[in-house]
N, CA, C and O atoms as a GROMACS GRO file, in nm:
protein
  352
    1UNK      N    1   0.082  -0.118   0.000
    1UNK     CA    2   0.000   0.000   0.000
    1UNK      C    3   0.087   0.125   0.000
    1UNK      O    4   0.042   0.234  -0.038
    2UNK      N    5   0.183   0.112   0.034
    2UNK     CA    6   0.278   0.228   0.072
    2UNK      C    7   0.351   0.271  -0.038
    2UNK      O    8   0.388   0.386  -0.063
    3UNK      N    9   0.374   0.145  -0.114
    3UNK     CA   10   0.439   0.162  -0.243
    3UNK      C   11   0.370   0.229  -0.354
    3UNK      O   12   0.433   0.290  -0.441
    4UNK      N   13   0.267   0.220  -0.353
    4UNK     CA   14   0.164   0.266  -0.418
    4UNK      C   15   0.166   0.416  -0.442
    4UNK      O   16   0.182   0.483  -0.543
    5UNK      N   17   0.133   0.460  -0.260
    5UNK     CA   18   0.121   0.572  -0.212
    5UNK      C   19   0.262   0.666  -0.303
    5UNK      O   20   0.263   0.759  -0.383
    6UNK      N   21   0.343   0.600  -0.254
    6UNK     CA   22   0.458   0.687  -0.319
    6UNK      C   23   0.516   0.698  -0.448
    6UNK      O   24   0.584   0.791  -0.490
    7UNK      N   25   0.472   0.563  -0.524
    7UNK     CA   26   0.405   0.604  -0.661
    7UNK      C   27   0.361   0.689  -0.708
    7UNK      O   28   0.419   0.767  -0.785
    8UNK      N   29   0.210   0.695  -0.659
    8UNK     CA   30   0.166   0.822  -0.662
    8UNK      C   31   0.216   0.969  -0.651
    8UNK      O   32   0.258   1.044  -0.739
    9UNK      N   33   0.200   0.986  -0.534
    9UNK     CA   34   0.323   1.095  -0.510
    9UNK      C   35   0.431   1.145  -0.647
    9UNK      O   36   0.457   1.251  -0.704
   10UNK      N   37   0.465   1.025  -0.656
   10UNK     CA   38   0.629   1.064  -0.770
   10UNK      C   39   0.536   1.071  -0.914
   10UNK      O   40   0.580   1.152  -0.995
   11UNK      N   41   0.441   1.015  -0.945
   11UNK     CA   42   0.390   1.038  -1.051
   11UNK      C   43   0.345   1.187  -1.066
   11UNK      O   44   0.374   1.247  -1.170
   12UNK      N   45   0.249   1.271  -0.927
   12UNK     CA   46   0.185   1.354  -0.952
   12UNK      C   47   0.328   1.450  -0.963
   12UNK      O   48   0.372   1.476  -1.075
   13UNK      N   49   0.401   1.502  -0.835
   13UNK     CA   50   0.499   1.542  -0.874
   13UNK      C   51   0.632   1.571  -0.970
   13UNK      O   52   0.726   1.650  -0.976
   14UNK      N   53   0.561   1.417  -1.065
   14UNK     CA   54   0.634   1.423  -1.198
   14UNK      C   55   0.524   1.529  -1.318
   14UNK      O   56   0.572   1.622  -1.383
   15UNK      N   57   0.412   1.497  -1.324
   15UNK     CA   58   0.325   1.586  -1.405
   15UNK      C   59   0.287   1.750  -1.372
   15UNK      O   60   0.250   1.832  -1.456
   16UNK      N   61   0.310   1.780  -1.203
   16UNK     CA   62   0.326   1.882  -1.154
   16UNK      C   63   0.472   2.000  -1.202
   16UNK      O   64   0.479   2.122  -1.189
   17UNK      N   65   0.550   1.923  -1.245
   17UNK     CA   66   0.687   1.942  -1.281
   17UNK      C   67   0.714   1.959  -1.454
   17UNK      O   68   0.801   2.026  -1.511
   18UNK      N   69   0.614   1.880  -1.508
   18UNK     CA   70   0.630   1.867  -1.656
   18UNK      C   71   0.514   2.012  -1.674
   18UNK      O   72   0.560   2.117  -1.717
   19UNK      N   73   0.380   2.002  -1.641
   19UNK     CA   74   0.320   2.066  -1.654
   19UNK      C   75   0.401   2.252  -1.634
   19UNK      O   76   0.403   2.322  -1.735
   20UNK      N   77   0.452   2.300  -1.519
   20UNK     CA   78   0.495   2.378  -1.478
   20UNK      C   79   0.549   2.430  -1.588
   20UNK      O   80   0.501   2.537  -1.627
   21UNK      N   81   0.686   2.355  -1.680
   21UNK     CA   82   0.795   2.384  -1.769
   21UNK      C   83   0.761   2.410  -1.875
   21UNK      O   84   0.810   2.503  -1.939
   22UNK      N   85   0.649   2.317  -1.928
   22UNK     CA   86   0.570   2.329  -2.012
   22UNK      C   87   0.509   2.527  -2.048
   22UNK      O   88   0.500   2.613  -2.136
   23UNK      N   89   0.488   2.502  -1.915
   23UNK     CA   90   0.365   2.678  -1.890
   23UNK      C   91   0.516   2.795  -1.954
   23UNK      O   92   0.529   2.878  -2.043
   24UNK      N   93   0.606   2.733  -1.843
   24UNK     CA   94   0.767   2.842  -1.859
   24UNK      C   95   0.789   2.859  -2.006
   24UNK      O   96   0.812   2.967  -2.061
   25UNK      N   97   0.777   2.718  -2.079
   25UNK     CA   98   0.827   2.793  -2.182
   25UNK      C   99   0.742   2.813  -2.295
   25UNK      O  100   0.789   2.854  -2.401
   26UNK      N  101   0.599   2.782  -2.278
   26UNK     CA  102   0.500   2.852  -2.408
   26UNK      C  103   0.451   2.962  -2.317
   26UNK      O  104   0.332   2.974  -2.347
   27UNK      N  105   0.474   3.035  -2.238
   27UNK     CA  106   0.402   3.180  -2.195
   27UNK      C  107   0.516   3.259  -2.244
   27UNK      O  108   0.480   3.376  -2.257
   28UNK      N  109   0.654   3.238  -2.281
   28UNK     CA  110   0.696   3.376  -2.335
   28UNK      C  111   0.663   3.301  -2.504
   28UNK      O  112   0.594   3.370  -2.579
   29UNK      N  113   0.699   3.199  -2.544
   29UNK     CA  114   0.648   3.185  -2.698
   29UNK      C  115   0.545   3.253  -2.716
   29UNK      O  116   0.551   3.310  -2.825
   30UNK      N  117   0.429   3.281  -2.646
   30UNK     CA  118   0.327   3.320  -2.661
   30UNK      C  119   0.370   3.474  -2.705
   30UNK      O  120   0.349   3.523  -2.816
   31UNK      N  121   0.418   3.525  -2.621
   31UNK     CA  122   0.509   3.686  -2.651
   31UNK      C  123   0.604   3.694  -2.758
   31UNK      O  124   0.635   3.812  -2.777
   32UNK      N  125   0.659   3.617  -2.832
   32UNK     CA  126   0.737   3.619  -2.921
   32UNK      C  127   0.647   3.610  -3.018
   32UNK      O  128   0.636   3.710  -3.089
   33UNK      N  129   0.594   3.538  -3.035
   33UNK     CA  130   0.460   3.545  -3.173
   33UNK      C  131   0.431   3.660  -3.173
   33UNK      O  132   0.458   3.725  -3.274
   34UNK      N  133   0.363   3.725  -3.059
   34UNK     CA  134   0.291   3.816  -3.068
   34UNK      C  135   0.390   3.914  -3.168
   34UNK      O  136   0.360   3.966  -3.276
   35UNK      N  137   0.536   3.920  -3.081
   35UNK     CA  138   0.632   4.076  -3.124
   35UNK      C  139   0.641   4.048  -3.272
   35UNK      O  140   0.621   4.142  -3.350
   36UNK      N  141   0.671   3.916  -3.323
   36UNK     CA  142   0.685   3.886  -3.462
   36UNK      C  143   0.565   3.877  -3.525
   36UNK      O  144   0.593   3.851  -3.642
   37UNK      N  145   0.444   3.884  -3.513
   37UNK     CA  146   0.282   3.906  -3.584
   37UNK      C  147   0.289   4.064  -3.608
   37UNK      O  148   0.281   4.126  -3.714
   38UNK      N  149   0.309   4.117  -3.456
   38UNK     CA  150   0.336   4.299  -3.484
   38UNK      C  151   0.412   4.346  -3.578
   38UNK      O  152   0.386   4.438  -3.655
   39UNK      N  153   0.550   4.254  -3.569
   39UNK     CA  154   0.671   4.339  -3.685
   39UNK      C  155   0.638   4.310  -3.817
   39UNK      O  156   0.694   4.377  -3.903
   40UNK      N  157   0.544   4.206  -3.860
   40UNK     CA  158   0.507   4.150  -3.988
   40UNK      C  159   0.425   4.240  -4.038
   40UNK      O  160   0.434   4.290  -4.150
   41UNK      N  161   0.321   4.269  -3.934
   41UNK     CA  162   0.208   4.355  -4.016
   41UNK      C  163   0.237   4.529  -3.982
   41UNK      O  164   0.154   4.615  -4.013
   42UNK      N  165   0.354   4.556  -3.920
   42UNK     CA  166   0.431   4.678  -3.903
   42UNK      C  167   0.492   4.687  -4.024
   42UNK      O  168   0.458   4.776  -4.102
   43UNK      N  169   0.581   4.603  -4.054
   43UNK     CA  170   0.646   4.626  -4.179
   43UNK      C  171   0.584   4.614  -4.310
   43UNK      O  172   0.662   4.645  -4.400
   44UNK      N  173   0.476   4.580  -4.345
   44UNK     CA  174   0.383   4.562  -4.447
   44UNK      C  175   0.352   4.745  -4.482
   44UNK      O  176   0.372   4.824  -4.575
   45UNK      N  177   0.275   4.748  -4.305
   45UNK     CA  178   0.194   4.887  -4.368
   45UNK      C  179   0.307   5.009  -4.349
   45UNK      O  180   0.259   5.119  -4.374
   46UNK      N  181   0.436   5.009  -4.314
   46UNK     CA  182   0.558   5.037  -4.334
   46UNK      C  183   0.625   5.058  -4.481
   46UNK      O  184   0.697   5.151  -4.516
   47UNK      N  185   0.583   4.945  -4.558
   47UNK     CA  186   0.633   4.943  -4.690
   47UNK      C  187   0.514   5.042  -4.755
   47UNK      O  188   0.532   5.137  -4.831
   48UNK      N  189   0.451   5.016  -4.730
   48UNK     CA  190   0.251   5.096  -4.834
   48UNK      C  191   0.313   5.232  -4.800
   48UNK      O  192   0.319   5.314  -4.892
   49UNK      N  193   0.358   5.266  -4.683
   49UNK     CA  194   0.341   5.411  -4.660
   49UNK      C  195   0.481   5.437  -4.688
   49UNK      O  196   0.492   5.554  -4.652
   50UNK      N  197   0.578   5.405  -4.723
   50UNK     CA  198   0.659   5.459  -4.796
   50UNK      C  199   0.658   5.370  -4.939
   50UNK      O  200   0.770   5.360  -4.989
   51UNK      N  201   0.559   5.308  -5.007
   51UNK     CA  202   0.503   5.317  -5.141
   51UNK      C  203   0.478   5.448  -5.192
   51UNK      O  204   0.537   5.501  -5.287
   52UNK      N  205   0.361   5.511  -5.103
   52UNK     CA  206   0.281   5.614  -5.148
   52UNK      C  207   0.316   5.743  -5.078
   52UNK      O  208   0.236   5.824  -5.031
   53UNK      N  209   0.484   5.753  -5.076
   53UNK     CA  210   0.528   5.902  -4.999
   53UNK      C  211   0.547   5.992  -5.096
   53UNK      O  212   0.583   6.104  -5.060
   54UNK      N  213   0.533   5.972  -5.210
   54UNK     CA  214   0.559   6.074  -5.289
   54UNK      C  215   0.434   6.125  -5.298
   54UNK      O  216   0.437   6.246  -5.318
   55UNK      N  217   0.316   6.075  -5.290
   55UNK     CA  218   0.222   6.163  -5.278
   55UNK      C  219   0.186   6.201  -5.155
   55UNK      O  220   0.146   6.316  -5.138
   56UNK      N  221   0.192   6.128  -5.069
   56UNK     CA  222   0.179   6.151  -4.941
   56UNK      C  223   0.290   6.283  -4.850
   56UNK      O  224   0.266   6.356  -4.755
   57UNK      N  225   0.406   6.264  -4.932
   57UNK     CA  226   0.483   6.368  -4.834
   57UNK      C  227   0.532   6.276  -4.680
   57UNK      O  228   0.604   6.331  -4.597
   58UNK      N  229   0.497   6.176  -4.667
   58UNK     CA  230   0.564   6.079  -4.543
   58UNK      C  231   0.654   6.000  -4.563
   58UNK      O  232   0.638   5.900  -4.634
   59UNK      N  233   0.750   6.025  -4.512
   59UNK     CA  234   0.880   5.896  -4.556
   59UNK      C  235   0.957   5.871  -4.358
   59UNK      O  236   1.024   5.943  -4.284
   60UNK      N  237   0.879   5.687  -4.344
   60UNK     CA  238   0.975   5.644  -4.288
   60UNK      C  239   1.068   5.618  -4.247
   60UNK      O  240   1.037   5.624  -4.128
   61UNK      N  241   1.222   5.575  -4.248
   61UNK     CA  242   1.341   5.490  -4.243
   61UNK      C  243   1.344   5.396  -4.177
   61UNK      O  244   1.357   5.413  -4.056
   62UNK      N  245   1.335   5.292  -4.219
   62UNK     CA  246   1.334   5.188  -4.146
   62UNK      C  247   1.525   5.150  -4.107
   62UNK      O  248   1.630   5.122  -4.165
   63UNK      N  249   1.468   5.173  -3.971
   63UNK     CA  250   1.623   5.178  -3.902
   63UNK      C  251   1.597   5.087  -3.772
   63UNK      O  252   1.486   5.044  -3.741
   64UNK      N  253   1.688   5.069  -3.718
   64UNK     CA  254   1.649   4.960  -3.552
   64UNK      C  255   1.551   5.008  -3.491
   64UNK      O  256   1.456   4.937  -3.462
   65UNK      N  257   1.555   5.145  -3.457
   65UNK     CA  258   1.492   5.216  -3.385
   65UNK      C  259   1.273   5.209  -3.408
   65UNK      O  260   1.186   5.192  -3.323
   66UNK      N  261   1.264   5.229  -3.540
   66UNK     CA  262   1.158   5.277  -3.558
   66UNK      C  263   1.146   5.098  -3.564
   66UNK      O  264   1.050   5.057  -3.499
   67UNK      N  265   1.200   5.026  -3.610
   67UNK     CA  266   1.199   4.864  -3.631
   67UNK      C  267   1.132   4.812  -3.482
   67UNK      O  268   1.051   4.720  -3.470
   68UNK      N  269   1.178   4.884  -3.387
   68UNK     CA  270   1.165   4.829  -3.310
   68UNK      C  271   1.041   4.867  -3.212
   68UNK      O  272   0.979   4.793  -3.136
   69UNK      N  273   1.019   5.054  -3.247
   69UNK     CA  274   0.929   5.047  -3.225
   69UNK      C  275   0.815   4.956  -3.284
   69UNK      O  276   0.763   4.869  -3.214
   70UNK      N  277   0.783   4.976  -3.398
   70UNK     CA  278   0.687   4.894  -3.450
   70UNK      C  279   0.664   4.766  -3.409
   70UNK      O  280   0.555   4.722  -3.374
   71UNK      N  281   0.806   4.686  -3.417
   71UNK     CA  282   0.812   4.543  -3.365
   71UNK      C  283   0.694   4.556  -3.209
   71UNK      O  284   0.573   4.533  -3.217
   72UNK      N  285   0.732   4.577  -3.139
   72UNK     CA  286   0.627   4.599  -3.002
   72UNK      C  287   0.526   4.672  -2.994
   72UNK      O  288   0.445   4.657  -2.903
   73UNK      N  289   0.513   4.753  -3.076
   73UNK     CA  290   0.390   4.856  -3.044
   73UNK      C  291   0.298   4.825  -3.147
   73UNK      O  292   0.177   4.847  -3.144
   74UNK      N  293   0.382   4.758  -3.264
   74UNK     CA  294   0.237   4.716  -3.399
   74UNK      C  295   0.199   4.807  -3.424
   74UNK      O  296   0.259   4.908  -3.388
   75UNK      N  297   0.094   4.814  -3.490
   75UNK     CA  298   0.022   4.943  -3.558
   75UNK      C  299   0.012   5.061  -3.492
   75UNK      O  300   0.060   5.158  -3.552
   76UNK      N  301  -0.051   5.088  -3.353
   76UNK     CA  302  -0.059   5.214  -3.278
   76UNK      C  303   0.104   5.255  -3.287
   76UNK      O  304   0.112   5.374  -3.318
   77UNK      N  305   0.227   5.198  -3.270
   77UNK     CA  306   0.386   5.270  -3.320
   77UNK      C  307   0.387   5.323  -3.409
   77UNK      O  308   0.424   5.439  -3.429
   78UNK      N  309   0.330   5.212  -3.511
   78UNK     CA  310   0.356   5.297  -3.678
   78UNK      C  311   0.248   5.450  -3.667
   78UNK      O  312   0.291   5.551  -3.724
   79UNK      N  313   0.150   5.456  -3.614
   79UNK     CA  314   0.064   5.558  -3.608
   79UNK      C  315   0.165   5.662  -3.554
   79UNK      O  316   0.213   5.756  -3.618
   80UNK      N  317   0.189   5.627  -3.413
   80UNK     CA  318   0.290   5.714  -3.316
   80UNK      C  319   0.426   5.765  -3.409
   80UNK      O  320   0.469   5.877  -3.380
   81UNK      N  321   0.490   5.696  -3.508
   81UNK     CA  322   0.577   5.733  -3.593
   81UNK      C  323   0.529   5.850  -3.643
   81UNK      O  324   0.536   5.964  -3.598
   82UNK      N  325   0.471   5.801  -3.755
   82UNK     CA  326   0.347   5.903  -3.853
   82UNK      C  327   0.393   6.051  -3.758
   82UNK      O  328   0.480   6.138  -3.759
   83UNK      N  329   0.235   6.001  -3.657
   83UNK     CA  330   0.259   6.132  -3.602
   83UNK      C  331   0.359   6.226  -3.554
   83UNK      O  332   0.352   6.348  -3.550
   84UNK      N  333   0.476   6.130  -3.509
   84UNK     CA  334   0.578   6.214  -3.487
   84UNK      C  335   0.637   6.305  -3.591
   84UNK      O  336   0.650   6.427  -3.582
   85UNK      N  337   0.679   6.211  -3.712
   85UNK     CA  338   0.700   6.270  -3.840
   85UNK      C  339   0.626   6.407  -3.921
   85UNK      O  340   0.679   6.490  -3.995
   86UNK      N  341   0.507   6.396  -3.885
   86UNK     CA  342   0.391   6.524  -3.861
   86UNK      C  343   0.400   6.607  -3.830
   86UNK      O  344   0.350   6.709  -3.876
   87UNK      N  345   0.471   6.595  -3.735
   87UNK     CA  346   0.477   6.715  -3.594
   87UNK      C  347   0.618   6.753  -3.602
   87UNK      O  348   0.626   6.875  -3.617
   88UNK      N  349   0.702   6.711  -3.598
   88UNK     CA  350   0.875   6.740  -3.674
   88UNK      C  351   0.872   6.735  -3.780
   88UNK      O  352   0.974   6.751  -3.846
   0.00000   0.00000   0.00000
């Protein structure tokens, strides 16, 4: 009976342990998708708007900086760019 018991034990504490690592390492994957979904569809509407700067009068550079904003901030960055560019 005892053997059992501690079976148990080592089993749950084995799935308690797998489960845990499991969580560790798809909760930042989860954040890395995200930054790389943002920089994908950052750099898309990144390219459109310096497609159409000659009529527009807006020109980007895509440099680390603004890269990176976008990378994390996604669309509301590229907006926040814009506007900066606007306003300077």
């Amino acid at each position: 009976m005892a053997e059992n018991f501690v079976g148990l034990i080592g089993f749950l504490l084995g799935v308690l342990i797998v489960g845990v690592s499991l969580r560790i390492l798809f909760v930042p994957l989860k954040y890395v998708i995200k930054v790389l979904l943002n920089s994908v569809v950052g750099a898309v509407l990144l390219v459109i708007i310096n497609l159409f700067s000659d009529k527009t009068g807006i020109f980007i550079g895509v440099n680390p900086l603004n890269s990176l904003i976008i990378g994390l901030l996604g669309v509301p960055g590229l907006i926040g760019l814009i506007i900066l560019k606007l306003v300077l």
